[in-house]
N, C-alpha and C positions, 0 to 999 in steps of 0.2 A: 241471674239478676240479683238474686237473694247476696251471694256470694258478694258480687261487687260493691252492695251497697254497705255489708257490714266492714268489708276490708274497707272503705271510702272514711265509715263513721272511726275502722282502728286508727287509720293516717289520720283524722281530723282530731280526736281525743288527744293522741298525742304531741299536736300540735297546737294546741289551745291549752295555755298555763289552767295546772289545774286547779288553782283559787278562783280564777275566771267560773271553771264550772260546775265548783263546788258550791260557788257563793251563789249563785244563777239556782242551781236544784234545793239549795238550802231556804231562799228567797221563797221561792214558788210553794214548798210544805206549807214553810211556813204562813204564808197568804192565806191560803186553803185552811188552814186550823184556826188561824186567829180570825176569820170571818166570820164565826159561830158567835161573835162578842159584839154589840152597835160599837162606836165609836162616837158619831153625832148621827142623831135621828130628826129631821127639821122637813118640812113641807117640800122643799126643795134643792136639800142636801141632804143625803143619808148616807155615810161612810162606815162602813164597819172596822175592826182593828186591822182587819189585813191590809189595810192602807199602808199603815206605817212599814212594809216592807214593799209592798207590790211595785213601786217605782225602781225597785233597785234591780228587777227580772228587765224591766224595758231599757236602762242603762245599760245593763251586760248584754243586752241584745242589741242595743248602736254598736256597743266595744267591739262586738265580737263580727258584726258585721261589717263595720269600719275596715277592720284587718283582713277579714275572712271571707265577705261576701254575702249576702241573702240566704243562698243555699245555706251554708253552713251555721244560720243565727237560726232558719228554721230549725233543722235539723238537732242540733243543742234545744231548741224549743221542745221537740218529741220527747227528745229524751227526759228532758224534766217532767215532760207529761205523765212519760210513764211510769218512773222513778214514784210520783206523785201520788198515783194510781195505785202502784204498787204498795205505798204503805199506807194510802187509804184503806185498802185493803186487810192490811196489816192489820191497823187498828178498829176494823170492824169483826175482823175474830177474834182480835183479844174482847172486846166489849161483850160479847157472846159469853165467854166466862163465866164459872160460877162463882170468882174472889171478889172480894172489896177494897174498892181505892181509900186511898189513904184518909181521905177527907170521911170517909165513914167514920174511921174510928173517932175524927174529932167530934164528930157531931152525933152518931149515934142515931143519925135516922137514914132510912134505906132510900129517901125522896134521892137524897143527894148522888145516892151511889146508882140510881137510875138515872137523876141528870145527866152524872159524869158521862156514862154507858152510853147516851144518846146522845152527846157534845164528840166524843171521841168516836162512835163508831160512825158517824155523819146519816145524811140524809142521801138516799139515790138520785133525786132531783138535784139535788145542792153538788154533787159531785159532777153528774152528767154537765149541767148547764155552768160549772165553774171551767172544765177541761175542755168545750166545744169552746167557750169565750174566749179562753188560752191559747187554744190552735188556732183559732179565727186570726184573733189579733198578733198573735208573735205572724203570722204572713202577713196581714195587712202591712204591718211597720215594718218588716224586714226587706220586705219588696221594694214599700215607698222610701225608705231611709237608702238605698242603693240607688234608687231610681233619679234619687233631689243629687246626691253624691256624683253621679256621673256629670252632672252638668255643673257643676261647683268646677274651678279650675283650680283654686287655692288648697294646698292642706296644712290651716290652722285652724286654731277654734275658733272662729267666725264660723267659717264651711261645719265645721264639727259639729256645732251646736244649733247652726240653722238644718242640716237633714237630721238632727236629733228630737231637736224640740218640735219641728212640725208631726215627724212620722209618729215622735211617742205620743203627740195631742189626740192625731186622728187615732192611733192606734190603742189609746186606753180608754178615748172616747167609743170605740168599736165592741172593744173585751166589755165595758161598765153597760152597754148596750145589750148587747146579745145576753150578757148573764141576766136583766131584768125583765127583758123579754121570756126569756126560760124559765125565768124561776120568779124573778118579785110580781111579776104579771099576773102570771099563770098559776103562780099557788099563793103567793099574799097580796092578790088582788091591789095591785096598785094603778094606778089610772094610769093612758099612755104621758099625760103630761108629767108624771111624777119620772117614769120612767123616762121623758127624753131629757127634762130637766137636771134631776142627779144623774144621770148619764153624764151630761156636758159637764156641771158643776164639778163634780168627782173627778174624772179626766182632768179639770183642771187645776186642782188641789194636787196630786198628783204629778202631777208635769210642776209645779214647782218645786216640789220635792227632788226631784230630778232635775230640774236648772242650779239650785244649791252646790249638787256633786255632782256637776257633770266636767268642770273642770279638772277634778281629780280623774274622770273617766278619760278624760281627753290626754294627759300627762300619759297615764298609762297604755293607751292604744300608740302616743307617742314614741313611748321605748318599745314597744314591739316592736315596731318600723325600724327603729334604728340597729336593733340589736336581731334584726330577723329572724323574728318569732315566726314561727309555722310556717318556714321556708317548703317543708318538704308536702305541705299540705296546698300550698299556691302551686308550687313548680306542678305536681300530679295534674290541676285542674286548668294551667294551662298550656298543657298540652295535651288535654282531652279533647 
């Protein structure tokens, strides 16, 4: 079983351009790091910096599901998880360290080089309930974004962008959910109204971020098609 699944994951890597999943695992770090920083803080909108990328993991998750299927947008989804994980990881035993960041020597006081220490090595909560919200929602939308597709009969962007824009809404609406519930709930005591409100509000800041460039998403899942990208990753699964 083990076997099948990582030969499945070698045919699919090398069938999905690897700027698609460079950009997708690069996206997701970076979300995760720059979430340590508010962005806006308001009664009923609270965005942190990971904003300005998080939309661009749910774009390469229509792309690559447009071409690939469900299966394989989760699956890419794991992967960055653990990639993610991975250098979470990373960075919580460099922060263990007995050196100082650079910002010490500007400043010359040890606060800083403890802040750093404790922005870089993250929080156990803030990691659990970012990577349960990730896996949550790359399935919610990869499912529902194949699910709106099969009954679509056109392939332009009208079909493109209506199983995009619905599955990334509900689906970032899901992820912005479950991580408040985990974590803004439960350890920065936020009330549920705070939590269903920037839930929605967020998702939908968000989703336009991703209506901007989804047009570019759409040209490029275009020339896959033409130029038959990950022939040998379709033909395996259908005739599984």
């Amino acid at each position: 079983m083990i076997k099948k699944v990582m030969e499945d994951y070698k045919v699919l890597l090398r069938s999905i351009p690897a700027a698609t999943v460079s950009l997708f695992i690069v996206s997701v770090i970076m979300m995760n790091l720059l979430a340590n920083k508010e962005l806006i803080s308001l009664p009923y909108l609270a965005l942190d910096c990971g904003f300005v990328v998080s939309w661009v993991s749910f774009l390469c998750q229509d792309m690559i599901c447009k071409r690939f299927g469900a299966k394989a947008s989760i699956k890419i989804s794991i992967l960055a998880l653990l990639v993610n994980l991975a250098v979470s990881l990373c960075f919580w035993l460099c922060s263990l360290t007995p050196g100082m960041w650079g910002a010490y020597y500007d400043t010359g006081m040890i606060e800083v080089n403890t802040a750093l220490n404790t922005t870089i090595g993250g929080t156990w909560y803030v990691v659990f309930g970012s990577s349960l919200a990730m896996l949550t929602s790359a399935v919610v939308n990869s499912t529902l974004n194949q699910s709106l597709g099969r009954m679509l009969k056109k392939n332009n962007f009208a079909s493109f962008a209506f199983r995009s824009y619905v599955s990334t809404g509900i689906g970032q609406f899901i992820d912005n959910l479950v991580f408040a519930i985990v974590v803004s709930h439960t350890f920065f005591g936020w009330t549920w109204v705070q939590v269903l409100m920037c839930s929605l509000t967020g998702a939908i800041a968000e989703l336009l971020c991703e209506v901007f460039l989804s047009p570019v998403g759409y040209k490029v899942v275009r020339s896959w098609e033409r130029e038959n990208v990950g022939a040998e990753y379709l033909e395996r699964h259908a005739t599984a």
